[in-house]
Backbone of each chain as ProteinMPNN parsed JSONL, in Angstrom:
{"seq_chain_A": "XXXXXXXXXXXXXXXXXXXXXXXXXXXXXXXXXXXXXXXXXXXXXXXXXXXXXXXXXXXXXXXXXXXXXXXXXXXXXXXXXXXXXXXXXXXXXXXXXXXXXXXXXXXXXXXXXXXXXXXXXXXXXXXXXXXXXXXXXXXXXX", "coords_chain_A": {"N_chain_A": [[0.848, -1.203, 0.0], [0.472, 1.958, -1.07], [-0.103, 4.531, 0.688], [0.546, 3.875, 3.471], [1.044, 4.088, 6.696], [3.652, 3.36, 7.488], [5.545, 3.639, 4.931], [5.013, 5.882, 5.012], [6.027, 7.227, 7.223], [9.183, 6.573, 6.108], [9.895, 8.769, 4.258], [12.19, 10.78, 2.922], [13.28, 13.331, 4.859], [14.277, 16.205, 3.531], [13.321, 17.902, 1.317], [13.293, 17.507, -2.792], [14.421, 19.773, -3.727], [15.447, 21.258, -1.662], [18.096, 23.036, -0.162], [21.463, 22.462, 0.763], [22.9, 22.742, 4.483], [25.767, 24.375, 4.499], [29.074, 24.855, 6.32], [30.065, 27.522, 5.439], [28.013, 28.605, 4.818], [26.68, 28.904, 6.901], [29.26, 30.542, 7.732], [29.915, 32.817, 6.091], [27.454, 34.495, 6.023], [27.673, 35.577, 8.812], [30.44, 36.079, 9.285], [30.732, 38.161, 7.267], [28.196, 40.126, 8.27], [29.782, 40.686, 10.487], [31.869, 42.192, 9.756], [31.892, 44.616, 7.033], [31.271, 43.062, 3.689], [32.862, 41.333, 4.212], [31.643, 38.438, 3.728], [31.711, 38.105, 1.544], [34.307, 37.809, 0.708], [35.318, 35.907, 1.507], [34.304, 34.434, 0.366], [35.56, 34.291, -1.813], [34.871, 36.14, -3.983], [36.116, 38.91, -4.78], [36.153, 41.389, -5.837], [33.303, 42.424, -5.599], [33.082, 42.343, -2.93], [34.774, 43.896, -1.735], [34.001, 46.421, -3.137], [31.748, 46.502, -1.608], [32.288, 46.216, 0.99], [33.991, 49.006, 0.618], [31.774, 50.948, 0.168], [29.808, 50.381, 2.248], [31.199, 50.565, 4.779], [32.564, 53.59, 4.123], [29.953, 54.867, 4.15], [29.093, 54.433, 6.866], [31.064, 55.532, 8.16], [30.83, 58.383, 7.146], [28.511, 59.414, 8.284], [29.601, 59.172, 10.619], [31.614, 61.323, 11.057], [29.654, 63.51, 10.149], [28.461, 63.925, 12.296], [26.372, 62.106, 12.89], [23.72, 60.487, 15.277], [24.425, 57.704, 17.399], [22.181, 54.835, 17.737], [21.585, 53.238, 21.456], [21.132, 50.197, 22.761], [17.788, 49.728, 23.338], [14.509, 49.848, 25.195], [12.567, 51.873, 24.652], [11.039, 54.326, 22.927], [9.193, 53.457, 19.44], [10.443, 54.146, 17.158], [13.311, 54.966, 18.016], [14.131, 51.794, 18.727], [14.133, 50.856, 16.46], [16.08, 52.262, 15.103], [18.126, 51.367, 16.601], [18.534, 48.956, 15.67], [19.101, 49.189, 13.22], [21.27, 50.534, 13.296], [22.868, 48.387, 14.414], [23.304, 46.545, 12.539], [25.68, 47.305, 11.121], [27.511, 45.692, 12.72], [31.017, 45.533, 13.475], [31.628, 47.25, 13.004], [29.402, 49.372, 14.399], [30.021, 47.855, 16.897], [32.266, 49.512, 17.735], [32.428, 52.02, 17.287], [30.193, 52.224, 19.476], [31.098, 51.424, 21.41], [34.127, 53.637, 22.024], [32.48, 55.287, 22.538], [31.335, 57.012, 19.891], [29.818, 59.162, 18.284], [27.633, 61.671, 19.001], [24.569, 62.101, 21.393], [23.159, 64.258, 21.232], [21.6, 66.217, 18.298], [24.086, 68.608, 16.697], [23.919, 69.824, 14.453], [21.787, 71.563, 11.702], [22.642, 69.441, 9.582], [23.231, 67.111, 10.51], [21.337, 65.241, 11.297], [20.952, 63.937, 8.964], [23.465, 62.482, 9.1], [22.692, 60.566, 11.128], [20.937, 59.222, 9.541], [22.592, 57.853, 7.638], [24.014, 56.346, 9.025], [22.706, 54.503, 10.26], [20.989, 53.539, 7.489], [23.748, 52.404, 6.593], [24.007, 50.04, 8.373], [21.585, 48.927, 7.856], [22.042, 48.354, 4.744], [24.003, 46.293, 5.656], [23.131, 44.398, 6.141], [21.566, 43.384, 3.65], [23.486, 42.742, 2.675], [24.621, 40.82, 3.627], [23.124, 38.425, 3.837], [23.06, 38.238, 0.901], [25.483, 36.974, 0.464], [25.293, 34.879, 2.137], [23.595, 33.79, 0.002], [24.92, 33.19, -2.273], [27.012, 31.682, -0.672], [25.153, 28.938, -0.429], [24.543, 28.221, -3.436], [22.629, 29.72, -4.712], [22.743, 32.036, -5.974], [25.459, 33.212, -8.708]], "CA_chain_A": [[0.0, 0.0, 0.0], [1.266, 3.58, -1.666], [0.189, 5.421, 2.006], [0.454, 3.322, 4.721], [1.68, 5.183, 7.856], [5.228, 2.857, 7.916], [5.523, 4.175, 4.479], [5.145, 7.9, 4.978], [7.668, 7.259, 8.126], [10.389, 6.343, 5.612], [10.001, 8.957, 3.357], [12.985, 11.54, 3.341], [12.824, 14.618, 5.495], [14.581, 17.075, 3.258], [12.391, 17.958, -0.345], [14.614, 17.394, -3.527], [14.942, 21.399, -3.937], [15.866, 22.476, 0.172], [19.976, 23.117, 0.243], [21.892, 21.246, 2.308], [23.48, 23.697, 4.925], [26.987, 24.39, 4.954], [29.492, 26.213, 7.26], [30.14, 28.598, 4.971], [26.39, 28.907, 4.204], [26.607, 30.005, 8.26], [30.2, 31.255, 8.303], [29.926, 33.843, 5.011], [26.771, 35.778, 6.282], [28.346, 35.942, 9.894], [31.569, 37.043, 9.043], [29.543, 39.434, 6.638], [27.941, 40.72, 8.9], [30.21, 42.02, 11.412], [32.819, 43.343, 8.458], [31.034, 44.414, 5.735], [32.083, 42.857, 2.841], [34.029, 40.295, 3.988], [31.414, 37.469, 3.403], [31.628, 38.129, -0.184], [36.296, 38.248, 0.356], [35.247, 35.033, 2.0], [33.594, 33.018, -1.09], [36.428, 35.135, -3.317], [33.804, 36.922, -4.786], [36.857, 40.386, -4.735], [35.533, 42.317, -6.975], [32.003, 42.302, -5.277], [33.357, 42.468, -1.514], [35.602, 45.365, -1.802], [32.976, 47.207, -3.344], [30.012, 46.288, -0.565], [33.017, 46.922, 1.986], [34.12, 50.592, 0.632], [30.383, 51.132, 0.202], [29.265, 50.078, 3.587], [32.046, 51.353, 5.768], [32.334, 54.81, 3.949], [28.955, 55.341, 4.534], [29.278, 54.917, 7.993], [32.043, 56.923, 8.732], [30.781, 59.825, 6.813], [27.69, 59.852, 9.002], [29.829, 59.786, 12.096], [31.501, 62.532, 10.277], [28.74, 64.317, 10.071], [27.765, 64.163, 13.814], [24.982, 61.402, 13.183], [23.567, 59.566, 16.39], [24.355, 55.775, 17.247], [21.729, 54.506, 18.916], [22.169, 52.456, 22.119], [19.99, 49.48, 23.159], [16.487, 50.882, 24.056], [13.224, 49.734, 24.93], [11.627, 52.743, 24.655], [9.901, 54.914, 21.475], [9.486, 52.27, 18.521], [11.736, 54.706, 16.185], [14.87, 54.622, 18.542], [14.378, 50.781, 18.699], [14.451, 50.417, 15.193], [17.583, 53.005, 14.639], [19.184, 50.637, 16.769], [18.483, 47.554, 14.786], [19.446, 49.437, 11.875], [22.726, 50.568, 13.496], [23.63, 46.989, 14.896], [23.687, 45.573, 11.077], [27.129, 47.35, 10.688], [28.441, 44.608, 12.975], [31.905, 45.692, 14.683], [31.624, 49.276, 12.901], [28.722, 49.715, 15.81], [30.535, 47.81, 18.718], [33.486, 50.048, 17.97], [31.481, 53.393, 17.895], [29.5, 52.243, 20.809], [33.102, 51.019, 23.114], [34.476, 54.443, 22.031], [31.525, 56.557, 22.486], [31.268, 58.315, 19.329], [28.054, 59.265, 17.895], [27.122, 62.239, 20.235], [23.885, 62.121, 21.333], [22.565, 65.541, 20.603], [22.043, 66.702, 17.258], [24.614, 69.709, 16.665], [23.451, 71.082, 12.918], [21.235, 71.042, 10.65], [22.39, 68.257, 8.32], [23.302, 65.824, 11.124], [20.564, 64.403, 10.938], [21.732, 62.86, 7.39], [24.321, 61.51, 9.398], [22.094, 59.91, 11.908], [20.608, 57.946, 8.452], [23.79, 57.549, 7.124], [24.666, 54.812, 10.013], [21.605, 53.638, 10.253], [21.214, 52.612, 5.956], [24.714, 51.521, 6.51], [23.792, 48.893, 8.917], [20.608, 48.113, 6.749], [22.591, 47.725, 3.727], [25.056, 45.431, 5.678], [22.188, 43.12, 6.537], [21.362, 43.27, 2.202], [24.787, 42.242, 1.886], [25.119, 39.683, 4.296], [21.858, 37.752, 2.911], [23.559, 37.998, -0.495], [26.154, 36.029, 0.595], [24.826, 33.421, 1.972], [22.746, 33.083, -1.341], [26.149, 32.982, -2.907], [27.187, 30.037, -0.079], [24.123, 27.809, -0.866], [24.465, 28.017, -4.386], [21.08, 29.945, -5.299], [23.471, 33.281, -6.533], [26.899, 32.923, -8.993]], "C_chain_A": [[0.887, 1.257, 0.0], [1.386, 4.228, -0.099], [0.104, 5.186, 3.035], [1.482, 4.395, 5.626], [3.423, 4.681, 7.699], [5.832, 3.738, 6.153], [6.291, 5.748, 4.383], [6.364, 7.974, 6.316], [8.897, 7.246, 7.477], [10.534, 7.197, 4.702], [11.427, 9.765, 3.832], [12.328, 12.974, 4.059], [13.277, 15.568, 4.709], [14.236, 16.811, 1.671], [13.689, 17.945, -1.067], [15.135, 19.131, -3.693], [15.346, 21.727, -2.559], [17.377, 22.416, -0.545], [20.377, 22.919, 1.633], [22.654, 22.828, 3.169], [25.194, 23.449, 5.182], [27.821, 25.106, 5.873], [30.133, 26.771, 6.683], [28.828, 29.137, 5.067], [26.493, 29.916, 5.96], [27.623, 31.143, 8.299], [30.238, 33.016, 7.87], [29.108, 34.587, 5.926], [27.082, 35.956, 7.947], [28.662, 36.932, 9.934], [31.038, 38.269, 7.966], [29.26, 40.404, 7.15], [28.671, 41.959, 10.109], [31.719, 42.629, 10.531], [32.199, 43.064, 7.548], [31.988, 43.918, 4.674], [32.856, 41.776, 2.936], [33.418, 38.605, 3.797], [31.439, 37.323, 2.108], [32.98, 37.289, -0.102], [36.274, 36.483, 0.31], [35.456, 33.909, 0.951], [34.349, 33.305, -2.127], [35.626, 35.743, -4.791], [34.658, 38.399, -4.537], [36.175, 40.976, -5.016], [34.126, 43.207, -5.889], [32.638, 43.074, -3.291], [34.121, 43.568, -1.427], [34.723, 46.128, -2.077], [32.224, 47.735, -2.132], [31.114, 47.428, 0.517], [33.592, 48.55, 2.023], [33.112, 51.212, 0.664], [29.751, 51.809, 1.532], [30.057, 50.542, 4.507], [32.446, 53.008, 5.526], [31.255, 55.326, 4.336], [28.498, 55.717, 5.874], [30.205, 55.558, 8.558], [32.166, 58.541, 8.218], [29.592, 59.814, 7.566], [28.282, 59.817, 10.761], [30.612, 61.091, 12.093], [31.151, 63.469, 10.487], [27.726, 64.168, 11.622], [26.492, 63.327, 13.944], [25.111, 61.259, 15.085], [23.644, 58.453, 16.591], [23.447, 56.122, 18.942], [22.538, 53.888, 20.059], [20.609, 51.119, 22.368], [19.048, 49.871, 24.19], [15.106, 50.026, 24.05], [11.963, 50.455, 25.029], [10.227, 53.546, 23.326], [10.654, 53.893, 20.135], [10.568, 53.069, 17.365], [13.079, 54.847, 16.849], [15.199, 53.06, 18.602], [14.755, 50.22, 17.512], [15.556, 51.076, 14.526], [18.525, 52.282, 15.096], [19.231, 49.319, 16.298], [19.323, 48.078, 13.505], [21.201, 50.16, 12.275], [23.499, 49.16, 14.026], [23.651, 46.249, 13.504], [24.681, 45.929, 10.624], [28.39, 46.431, 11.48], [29.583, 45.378, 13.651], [32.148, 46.839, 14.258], [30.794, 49.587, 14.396], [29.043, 49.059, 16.847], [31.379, 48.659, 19.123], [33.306, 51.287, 18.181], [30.607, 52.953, 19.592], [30.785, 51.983, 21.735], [33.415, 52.19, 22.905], [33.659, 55.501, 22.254], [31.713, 57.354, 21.402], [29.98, 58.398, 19.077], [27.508, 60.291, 19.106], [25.503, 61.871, 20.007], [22.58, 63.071, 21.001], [23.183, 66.127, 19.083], [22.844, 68.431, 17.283], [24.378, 70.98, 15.62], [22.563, 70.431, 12.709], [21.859, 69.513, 9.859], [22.809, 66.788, 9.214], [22.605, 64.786, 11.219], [20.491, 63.475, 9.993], [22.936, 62.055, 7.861], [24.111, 60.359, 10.089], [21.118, 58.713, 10.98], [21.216, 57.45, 7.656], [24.047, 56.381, 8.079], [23.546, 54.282, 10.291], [21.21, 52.29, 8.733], [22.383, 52.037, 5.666], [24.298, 50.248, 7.256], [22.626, 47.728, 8.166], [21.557, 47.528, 5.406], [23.442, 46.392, 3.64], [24.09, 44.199, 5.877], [21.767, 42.509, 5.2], [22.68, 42.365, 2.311], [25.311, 40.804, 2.955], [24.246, 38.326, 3.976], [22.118, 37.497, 1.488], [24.855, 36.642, -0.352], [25.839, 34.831, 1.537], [23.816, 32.779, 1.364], [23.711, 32.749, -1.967], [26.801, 31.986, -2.318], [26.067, 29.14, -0.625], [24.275, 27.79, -2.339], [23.598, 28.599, -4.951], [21.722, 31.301, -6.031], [24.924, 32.942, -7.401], [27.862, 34.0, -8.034]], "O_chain_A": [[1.771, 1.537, 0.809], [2.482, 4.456, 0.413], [-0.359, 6.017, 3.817], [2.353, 5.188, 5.268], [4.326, 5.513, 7.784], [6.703, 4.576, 6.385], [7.3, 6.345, 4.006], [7.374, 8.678, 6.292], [9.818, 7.821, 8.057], [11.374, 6.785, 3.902], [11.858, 9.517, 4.958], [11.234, 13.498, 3.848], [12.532, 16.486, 5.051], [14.66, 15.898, 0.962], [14.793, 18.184, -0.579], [16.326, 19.436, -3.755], [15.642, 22.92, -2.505], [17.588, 21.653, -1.488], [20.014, 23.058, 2.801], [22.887, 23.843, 2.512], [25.714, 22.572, 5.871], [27.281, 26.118, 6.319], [31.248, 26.793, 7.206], [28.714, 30.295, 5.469], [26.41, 31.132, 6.13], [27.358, 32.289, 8.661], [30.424, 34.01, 8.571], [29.705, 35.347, 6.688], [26.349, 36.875, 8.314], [28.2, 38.036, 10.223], [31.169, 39.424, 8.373], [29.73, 41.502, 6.853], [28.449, 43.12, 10.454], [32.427, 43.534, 10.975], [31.871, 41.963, 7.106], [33.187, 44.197, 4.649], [33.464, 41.275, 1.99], [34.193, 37.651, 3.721], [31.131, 36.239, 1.613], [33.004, 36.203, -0.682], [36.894, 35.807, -0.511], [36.26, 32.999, 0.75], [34.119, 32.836, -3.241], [35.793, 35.738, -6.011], [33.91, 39.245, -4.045], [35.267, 41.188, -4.212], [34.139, 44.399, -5.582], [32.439, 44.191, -2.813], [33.615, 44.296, -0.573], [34.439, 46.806, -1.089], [32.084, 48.893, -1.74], [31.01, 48.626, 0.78], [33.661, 49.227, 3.048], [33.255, 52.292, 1.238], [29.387, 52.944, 1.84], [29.371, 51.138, 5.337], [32.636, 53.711, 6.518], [31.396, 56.378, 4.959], [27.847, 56.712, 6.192], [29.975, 56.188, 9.59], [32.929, 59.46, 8.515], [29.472, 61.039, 7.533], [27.707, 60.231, 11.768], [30.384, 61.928, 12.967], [31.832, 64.392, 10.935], [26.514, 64.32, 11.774], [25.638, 63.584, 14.793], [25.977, 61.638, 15.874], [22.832, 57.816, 15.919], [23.547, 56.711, 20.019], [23.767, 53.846, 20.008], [19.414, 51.304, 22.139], [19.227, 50.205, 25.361], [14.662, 49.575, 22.994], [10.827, 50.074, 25.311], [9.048, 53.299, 23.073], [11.826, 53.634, 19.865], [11.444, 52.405, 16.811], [14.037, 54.836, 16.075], [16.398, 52.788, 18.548], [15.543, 49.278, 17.421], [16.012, 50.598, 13.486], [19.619, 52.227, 14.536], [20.161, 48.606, 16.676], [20.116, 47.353, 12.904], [22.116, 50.182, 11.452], [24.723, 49.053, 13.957], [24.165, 45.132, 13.57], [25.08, 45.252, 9.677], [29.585, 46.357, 11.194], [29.137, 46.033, 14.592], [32.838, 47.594, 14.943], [31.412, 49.974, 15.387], [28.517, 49.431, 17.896], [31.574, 48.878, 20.319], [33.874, 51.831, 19.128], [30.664, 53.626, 20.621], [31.128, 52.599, 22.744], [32.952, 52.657, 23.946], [34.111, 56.643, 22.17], [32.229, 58.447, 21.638], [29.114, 57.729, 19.641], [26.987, 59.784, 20.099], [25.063, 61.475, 18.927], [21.44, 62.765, 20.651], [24.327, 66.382, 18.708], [22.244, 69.362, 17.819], [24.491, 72.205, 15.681], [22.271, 69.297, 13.086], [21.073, 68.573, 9.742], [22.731, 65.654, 8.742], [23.009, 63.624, 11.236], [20.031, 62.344, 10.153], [23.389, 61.118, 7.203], [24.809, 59.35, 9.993], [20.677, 57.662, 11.446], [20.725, 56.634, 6.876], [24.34, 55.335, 7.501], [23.729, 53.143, 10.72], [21.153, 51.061, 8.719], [22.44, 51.247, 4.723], [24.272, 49.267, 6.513], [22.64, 46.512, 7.976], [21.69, 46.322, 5.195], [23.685, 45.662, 2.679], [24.508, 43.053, 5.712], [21.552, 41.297, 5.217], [22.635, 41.198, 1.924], [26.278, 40.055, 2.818], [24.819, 37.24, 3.893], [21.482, 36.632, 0.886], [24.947, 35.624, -1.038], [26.454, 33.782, 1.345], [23.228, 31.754, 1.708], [23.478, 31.652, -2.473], [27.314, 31.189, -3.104], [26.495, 28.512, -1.593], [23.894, 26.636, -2.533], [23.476, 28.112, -6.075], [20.928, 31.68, -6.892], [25.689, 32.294, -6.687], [29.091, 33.952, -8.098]]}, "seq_chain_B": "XXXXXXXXXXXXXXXXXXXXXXXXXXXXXXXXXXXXXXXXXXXXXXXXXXXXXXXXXXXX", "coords_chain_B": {"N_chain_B": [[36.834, 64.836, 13.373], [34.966, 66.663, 11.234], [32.037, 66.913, 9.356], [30.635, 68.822, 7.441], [27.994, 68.653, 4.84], [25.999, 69.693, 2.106], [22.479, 69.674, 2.004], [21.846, 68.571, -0.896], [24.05, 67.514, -1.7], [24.618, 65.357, 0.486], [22.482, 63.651, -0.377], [23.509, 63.103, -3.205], [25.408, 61.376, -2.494], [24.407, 59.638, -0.582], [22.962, 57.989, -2.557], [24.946, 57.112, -4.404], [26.583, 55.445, -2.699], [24.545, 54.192, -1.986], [23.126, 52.564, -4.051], [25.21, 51.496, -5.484], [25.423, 49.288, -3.482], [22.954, 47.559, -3.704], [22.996, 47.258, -6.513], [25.569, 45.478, -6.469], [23.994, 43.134, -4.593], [21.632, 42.497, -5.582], [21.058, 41.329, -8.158], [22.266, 39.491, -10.633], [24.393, 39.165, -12.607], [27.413, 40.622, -13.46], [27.071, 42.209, -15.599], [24.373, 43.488, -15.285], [24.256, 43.955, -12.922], [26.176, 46.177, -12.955], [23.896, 48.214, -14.453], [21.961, 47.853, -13.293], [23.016, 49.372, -10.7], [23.2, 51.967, -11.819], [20.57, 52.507, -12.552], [19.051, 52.472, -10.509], [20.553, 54.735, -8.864], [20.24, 56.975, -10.572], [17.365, 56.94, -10.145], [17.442, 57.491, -7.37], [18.326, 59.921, -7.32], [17.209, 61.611, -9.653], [14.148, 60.967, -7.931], [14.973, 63.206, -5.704], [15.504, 65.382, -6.999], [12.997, 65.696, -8.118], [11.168, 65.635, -5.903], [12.24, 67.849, -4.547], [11.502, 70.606, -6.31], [8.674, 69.888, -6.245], [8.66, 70.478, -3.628], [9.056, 73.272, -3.504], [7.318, 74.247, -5.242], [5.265, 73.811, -4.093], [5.577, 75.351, -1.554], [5.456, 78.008, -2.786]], "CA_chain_B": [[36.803, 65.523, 12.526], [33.429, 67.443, 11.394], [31.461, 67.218, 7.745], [28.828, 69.049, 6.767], [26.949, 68.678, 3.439], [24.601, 70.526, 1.901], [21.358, 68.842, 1.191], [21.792, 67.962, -1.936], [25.216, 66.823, -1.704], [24.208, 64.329, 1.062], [21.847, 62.904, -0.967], [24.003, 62.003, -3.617], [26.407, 60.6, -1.518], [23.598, 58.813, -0.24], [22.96, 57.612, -3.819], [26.194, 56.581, -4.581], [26.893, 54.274, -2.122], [23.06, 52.736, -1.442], [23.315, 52.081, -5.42], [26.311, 50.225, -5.703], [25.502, 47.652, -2.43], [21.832, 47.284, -4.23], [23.283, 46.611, -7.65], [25.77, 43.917, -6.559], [22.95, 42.331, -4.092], [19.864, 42.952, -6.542], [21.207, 41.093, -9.483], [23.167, 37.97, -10.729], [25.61, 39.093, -13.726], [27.997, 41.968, -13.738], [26.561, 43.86, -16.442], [22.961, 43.451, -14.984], [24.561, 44.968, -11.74], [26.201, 47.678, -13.499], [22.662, 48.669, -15.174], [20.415, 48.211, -11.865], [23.179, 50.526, -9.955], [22.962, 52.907, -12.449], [19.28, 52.584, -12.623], [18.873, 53.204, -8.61], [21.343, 55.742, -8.731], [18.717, 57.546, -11.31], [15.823, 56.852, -9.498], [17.4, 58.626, -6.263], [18.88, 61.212, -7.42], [15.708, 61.998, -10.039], [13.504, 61.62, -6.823], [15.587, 64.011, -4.65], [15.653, 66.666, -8.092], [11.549, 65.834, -8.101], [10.715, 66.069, -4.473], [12.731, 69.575, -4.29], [10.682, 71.061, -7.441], [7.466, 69.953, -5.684], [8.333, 71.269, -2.232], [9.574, 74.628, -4.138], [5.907, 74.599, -5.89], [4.036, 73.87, -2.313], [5.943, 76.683, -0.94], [4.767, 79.436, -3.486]], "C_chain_B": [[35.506, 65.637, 12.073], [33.01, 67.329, 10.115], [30.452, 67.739, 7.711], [28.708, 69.077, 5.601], [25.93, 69.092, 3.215], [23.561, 69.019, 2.325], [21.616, 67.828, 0.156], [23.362, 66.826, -2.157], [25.18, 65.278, -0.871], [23.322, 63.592, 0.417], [22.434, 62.197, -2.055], [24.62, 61.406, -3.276], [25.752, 59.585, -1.49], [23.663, 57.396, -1.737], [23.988, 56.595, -4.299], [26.264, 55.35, -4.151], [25.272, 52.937, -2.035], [23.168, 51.882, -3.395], [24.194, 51.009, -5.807], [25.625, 48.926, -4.548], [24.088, 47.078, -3.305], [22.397, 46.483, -5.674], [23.927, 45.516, -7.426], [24.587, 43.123, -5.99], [21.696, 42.021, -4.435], [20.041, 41.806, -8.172], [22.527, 40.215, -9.966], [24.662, 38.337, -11.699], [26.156, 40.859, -13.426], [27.452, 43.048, -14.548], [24.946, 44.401, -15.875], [23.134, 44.33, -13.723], [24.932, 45.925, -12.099], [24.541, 49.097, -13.974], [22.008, 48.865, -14.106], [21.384, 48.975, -10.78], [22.706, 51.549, -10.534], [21.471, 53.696, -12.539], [18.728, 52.978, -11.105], [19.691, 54.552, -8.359], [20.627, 57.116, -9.325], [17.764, 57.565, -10.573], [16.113, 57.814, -8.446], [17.593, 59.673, -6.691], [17.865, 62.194, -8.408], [14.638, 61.956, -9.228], [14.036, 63.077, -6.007], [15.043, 65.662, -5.881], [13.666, 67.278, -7.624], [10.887, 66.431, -6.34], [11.553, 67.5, -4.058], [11.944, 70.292, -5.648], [9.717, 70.66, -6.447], [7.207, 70.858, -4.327], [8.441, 72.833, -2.752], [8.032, 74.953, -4.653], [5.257, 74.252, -4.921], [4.153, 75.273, -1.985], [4.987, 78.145, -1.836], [3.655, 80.146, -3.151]], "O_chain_B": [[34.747, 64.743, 12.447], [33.911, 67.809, 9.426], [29.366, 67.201, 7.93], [29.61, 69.752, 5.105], [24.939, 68.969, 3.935], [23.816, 67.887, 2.736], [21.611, 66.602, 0.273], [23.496, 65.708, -2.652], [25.591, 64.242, -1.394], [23.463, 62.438, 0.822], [22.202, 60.996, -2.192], [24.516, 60.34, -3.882], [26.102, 58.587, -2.12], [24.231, 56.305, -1.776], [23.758, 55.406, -4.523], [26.098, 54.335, -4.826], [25.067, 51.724, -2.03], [23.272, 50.675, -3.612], [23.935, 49.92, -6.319], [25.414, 47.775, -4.93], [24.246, 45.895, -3.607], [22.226, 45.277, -5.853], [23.44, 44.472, -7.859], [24.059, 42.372, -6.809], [20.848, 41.421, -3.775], [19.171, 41.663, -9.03], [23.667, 40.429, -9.557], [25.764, 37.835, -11.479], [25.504, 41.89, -13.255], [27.367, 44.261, -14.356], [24.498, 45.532, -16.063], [22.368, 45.256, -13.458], [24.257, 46.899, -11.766], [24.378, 50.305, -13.802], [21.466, 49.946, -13.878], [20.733, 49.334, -9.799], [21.812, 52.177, -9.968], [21.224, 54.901, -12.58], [17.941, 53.902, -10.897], [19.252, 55.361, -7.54], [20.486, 58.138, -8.653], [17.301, 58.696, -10.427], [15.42, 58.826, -8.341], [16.812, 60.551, -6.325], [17.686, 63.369, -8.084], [13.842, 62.851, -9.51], [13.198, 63.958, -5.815], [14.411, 66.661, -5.538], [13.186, 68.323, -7.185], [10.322, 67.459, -5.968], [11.189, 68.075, -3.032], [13.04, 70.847, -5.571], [9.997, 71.286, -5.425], [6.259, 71.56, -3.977], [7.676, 73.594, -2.159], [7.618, 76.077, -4.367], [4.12, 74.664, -5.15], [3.291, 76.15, -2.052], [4.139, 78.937, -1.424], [3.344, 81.148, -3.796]]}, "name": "protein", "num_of_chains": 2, "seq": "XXXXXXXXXXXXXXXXXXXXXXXXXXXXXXXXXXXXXXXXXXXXXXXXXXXXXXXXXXXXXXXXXXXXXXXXXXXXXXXXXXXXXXXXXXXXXXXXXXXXXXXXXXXXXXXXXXXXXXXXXXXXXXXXXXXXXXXXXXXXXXXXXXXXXXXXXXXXXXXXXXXXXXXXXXXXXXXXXXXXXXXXXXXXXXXXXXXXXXXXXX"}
């Protein structure tokens, strides 16, 4: 019998399309993560990782630069919680601003504020780019 | 050390860089990434032009 219960016990657990997981598949968007760029350097994807990494780390150091704000961990108003999600995706750019205290907390000019979304879309972008590479570990990206 | 940027200058900046990480991560072949930075890079920087013309025609 096609669906007997002993059957359906033996079938395989993993569909013919899943990807198997590797430790790159973990290591790449890690290490990714907390240097931008370097899950690309990782898979020797140069070209690509140098890019993300001058990209992604210029960006945040022209918004500290420019007197942005780094959050800190908050459970207070839902837009400081989410500035600090979006500053913790630059990985050891934001442990190293947060251990050194930069990022004052009061805005000083006008355009600081562009700096304060300057390290924020850096951290977003690093989270783009860390998700790319481990599409590029599994095989689903060349 | 201290930067300020206009407006507009910060925005392409902005541009610049969000463009490039989008194009490699948006798109499989080199030239296809070249084209969809280029093409985001356009889009912001033709929003930023558009949304200053509109606020300029609110204002009046």
């Amino acid at each position: 019998m096609a669906n007997s219960p002993t059957e359906k016990s033996k079938a395989p657990l993993v569909t013919p399309d899943a990807t198997p997981l590797t430790t790159m598949a973990i290591v790449a968007p890690a290490l990714g993560w907390l240097i931008p760029g370097a899950g690309h350097l990782i898979l020797k994807r140069w070209g690509r990782g140098v890019l993300l990494m001058l990209s992604i780390v210029t960006l945040f150091l022209l918004g500290l630069a420019m007197q942005g704000h780094v959050y800190k961990p908050n459970g207070g108003d839902i837009l400081d919680m989410l500035g600090f999600v979006g500053n913790l995706g630059a990985g050891l750019l934001y442990i190293l601003s947060r251990v050194n205290d930069w990022g004052p907390g009061a805005i000083a000019h006008a355009t600081a504020d562009y700096g304060t979304k300057f390290l924020i879309v850096a951290g977003l972008l690093n989270f783009i780019a860390a998700a790319d590479a481990y599409h590029i570990a599994i095989g689903k990206k060349p | 050390m201290t930067i300020e940027l206009t407006h507009f200058s910060a925005a392409v900046v902005f541009a610049i860089f969000a463009s490039i990480v989008f194009g490699i991560t948006q798109r499989n072949t080199p030239r296809d990434m070249v084209r969809y930075g280029l093409y985001c890079f356009a889009m912001f920087v033709g929003g930023v032009l558009v949304a200053g013309w509109a606020m300029w025609l609110i204002r009046r």
